[in-house]
KOLDO-768149 format. One record per residue (C-alpha): x, y, z. Coordinates in steps of 0.05 Angstrom, whole numbers, padded with zeros to 5 digits, always signed. Example, Ala and Ser with C-alpha at 12.3 -4.5 7.8 and 13.67 -1.06 7.14 Angstrom:
+00246-00090+00156;+00273-00021+00143;
end
This chain:
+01634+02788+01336;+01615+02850+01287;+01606+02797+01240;+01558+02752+01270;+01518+02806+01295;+01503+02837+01219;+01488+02757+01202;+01444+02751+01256;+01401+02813+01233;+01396+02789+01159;+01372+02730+01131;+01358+02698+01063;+01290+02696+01035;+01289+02618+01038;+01318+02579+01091;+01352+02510+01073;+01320+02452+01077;+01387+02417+01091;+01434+02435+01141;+01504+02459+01105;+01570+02464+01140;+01609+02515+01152;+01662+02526+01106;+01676+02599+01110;+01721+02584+01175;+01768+02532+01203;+01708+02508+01252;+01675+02444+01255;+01607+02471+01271;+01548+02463+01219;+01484+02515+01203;+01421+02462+01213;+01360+02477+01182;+01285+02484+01215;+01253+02418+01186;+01312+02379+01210;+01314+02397+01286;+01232+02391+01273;+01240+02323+01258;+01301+02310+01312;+01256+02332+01367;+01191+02318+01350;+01177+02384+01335;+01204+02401+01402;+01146+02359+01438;+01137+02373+01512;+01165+02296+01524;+01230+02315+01493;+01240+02378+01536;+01313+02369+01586;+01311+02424+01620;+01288+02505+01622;+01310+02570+01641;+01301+02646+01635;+01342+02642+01570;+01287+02587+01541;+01280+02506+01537;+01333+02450+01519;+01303+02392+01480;+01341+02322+01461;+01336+02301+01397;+01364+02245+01348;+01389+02266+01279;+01369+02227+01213;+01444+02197+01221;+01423+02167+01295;+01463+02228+01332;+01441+02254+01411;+01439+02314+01408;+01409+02382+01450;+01373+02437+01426;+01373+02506+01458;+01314+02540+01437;+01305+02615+01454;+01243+02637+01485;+01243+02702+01470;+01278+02743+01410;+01288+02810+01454;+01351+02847+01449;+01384+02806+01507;+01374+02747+01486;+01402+02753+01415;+01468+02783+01443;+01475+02721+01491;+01457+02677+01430;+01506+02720+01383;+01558+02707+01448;+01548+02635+01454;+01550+02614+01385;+01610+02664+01382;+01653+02634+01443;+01629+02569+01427;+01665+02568+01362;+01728+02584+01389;+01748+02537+01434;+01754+02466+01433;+01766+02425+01502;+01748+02362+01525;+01721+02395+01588;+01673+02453+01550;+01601+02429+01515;+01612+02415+01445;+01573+02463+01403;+01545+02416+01338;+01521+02472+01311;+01460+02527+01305;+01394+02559+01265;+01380+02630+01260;+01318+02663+01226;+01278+02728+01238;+01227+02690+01285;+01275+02633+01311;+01347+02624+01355;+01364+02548+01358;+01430+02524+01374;+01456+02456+01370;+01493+02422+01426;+01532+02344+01445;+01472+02311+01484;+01501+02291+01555;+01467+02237+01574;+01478+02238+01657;+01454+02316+01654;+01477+02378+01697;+01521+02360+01758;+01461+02406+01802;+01410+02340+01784;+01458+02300+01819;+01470+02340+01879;+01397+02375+01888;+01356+02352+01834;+01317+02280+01817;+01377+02241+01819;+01409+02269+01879;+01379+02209+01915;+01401+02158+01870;+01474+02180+01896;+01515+02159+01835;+01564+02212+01845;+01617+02172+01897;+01684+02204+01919;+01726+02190+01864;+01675+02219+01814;+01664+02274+01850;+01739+02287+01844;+01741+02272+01773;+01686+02326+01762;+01717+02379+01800;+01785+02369+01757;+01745+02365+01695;+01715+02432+01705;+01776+02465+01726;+01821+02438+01661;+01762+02471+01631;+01767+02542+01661;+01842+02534+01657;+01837+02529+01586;+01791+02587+01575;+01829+02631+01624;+01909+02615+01596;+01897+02579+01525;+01839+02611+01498;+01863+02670+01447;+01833+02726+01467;+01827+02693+01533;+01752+02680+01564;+01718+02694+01626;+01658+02652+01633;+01622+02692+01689;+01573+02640+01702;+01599+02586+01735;+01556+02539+01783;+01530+02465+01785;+01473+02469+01732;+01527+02493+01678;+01568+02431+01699;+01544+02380+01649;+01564+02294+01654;+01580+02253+01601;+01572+02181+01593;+01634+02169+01631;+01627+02220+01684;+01669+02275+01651;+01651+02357+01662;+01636+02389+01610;+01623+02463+01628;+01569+02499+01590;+01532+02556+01580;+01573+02621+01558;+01516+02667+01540;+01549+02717+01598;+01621+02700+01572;+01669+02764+01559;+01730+02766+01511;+01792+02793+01551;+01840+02832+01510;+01913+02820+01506;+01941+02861+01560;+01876+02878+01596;+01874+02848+01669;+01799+02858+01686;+01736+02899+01659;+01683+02936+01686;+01609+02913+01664;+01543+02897+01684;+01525+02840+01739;+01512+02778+01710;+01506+02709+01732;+01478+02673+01788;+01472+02692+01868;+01516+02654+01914;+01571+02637+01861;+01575+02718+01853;+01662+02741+01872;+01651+02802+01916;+01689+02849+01873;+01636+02832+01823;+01573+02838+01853;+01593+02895+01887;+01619+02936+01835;+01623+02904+01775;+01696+02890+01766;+01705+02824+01727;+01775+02785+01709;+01794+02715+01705;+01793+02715+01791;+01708+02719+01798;+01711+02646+01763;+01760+02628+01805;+01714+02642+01866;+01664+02614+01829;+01699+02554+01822;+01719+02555+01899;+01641+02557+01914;+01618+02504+01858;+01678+02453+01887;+01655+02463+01961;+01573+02449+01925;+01607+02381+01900;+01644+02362+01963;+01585+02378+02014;+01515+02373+01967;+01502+02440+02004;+01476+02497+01965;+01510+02551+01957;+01465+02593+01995;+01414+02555+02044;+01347+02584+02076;+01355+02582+02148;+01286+02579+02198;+01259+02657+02200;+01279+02669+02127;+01358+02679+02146;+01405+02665+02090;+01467+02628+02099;+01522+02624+02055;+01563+02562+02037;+01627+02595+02059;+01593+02622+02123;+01580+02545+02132;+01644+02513+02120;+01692+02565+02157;+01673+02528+02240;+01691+02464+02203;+01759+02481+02167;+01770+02529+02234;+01763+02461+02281;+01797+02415+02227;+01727+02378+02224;+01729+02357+02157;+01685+02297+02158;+01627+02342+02183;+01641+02383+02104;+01628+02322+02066;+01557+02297+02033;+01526+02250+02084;+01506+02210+02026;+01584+02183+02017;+01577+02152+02081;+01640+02170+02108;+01668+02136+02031;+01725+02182+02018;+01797+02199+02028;+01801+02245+02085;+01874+02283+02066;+01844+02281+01994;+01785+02317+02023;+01827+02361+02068;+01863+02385+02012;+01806+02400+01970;+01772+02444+02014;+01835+02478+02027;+01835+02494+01962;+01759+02524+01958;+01780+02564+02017;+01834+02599+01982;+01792+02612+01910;+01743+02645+01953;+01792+02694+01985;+01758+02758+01990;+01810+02793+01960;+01819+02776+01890;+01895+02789+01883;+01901+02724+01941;+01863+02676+01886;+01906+02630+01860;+01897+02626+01777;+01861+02556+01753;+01928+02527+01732;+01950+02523+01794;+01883+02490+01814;+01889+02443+01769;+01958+02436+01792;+01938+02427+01853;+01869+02384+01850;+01919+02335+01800;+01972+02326+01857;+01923+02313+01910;+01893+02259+01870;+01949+02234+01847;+01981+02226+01911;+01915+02188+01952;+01886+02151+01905;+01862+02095+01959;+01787+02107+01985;+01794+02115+02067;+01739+02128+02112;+01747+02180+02150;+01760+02174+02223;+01752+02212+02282;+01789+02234+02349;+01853+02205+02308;+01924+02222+02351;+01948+02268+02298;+01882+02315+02304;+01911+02368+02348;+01973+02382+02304;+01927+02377+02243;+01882+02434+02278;+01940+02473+02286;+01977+02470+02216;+01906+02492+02187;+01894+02558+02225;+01965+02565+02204;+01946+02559+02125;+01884+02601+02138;+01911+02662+02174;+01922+02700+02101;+01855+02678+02075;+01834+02748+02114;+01767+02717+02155;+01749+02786+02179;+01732+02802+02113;+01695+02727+02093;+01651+02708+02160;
end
């Protein structure tokens, strides 16, 4: 990271006209040049623009060879925003998962921050849920599912493969991308930390995003590989229900998505959980079992958080096992015992300290 920083703060006379690839280490990312993301996104015209945020704009773009691609371009070259660009290009090269955002690879000049992403063509999992193609519904059950597993082999990855091993800090629906095929690919690691060998969790400054926020976190600033794991619980219970994670209730009263869900799992009313836009299209143990499993990432006590392997573990074997689409139905003769066995499973999940 030393490294990139003193490259970020010096640069040649001249840039390259050509992009050139990078040769100096074992990654296959490439340095672009200026006039060829120009010409990719049409000198980043406002018709080419994807999507925006505090950090800047993301523009598609086709490459002289006929490549999709996205550009991140910076909006701003202040002292926070080159140390999540220095982080980003940093994490991004890496790792290499078929569940993270491929990073292509990135421009940096005294006056410019561009880096270089795989285009995704069905966009952020939040445009699905909340955004302009939430009503197009395109995201049934079993893609939903498929999603939720994808992101999770990618946390898993980062959290137990990754050397060092990576917190992402930043986990929620708009830094869920979809590919062609309906795969996640989780993106964005401008807040990511590098965990030391032997280190369990750090203290730092708050970042990320309200609502996906672990307690432990946003309260004090404590941050291991458990505040994506609540994360994760939150995000999974966003792609099961379309809910936000934190809804604006009449007289300005927030209400969390937790807050929302716990009368549901507490009656064994499952059906009420999931988007009304399924139409009842779902497997209803399959369903169960998943928001079981959101329940317990969003413990309030970190140390009851199970890891993402197990998640994955878990999300895998529930699939596995109820792969036949069932509607869901109610008043069913089993209901009662089904009530009973889940304020059973929920009595360590400590709701004096969640509701």
């Amino acid at each position: 990271m030393i490294a990139w920083r003193c490259f970020c703060c010096v640069y040649p006379e001249e840039q390259p006209e050509t992009r050139s690839e990078n040769k100096s280490r074992d990654y296959p990312w490439e340095i672009y040049s200026l006039k060829e993301l120009l010409q990719a996104t049409n000198n980043f015209h406002q018709d080419n623009k994807i999507g925006e945020g505090g950090f800047g704009s993301v523009f598609w773009g086709r490459t002289s060879e006929g490549v999709e691609i996205a550009v991140k371009r910076l909006k701003t070259m202040s002292a926070k925003a080159e140390m999540e660009f220095a982080v980003e290009v940093e994490i991004l090269g890496r790792v290499r998962h078929k569940n993270l955002l491929g990073l292509r690879g990135y421009y940096a000049s005294e006056d410019e921050r561009l880096i270089v992403y795989d285009y995704m063509p069905n966009h952020s999992l939040i445009t699905h849920l909340h955004g302009q193609l939430a009503e197009d519904c395109m995201l049934d059950w079993p893609r939903r599912m498929r999603i939720a597993i994808g992101s999770a082999e990618g946390l898993a990855y980062l959290h137990h493969e990754a050397n060092p091993h990576i917190i992402h800090r930043d986990i929620k629906a708009s830094n869920v991308l979809i590919d062609n095929e309906f795969e996640a690919k989780v993106a964005d690691f401008g807040f990511a930390k590098l965990i030391p060998e032997g280190v369990t969790h750090l203290t730092t400054r708050v970042k990320g995003t309200l609502g996906y926020l672990a307690p432990e976190y946003a309260m004090w600033g404590k941050v291991s590989e458990s505040c994506d794991v609540y994360s994760f619980g939150i995000l999974l219970l966003e792609i099961i229900s379309a809910k936000k994670p934190i809804e604006k209730l009449p007289g300005g009263v927030k209400h969390d998505i937790v807050q929302w869900v716990t009368p549901y799992v507490q009656k064994g009313a499952f059906n009420h959980i999931a988007d009304l836009r399924l139409k009842g299209k779902f497997n209803r143990e399959q369903l169960k079992s998943t928001v079981m499993i959101a329940m317990k990432c969003t413990d309030s006590n970190p140390d009851n958080r199970p890891s993402m392997t197990e998640v994955v573990e878990w999300l895998d074997g529930g699939v596995g096992r109820r792969k036949k689409e069932v509607s869901y139905v109610e008043n069913t003769a089993e209901e009662e015992d089904e009530k009973n066995k889940i304020n059973a499973d929920l009595k360590g999940l400590k709701w004096k300290d969640r509701v």
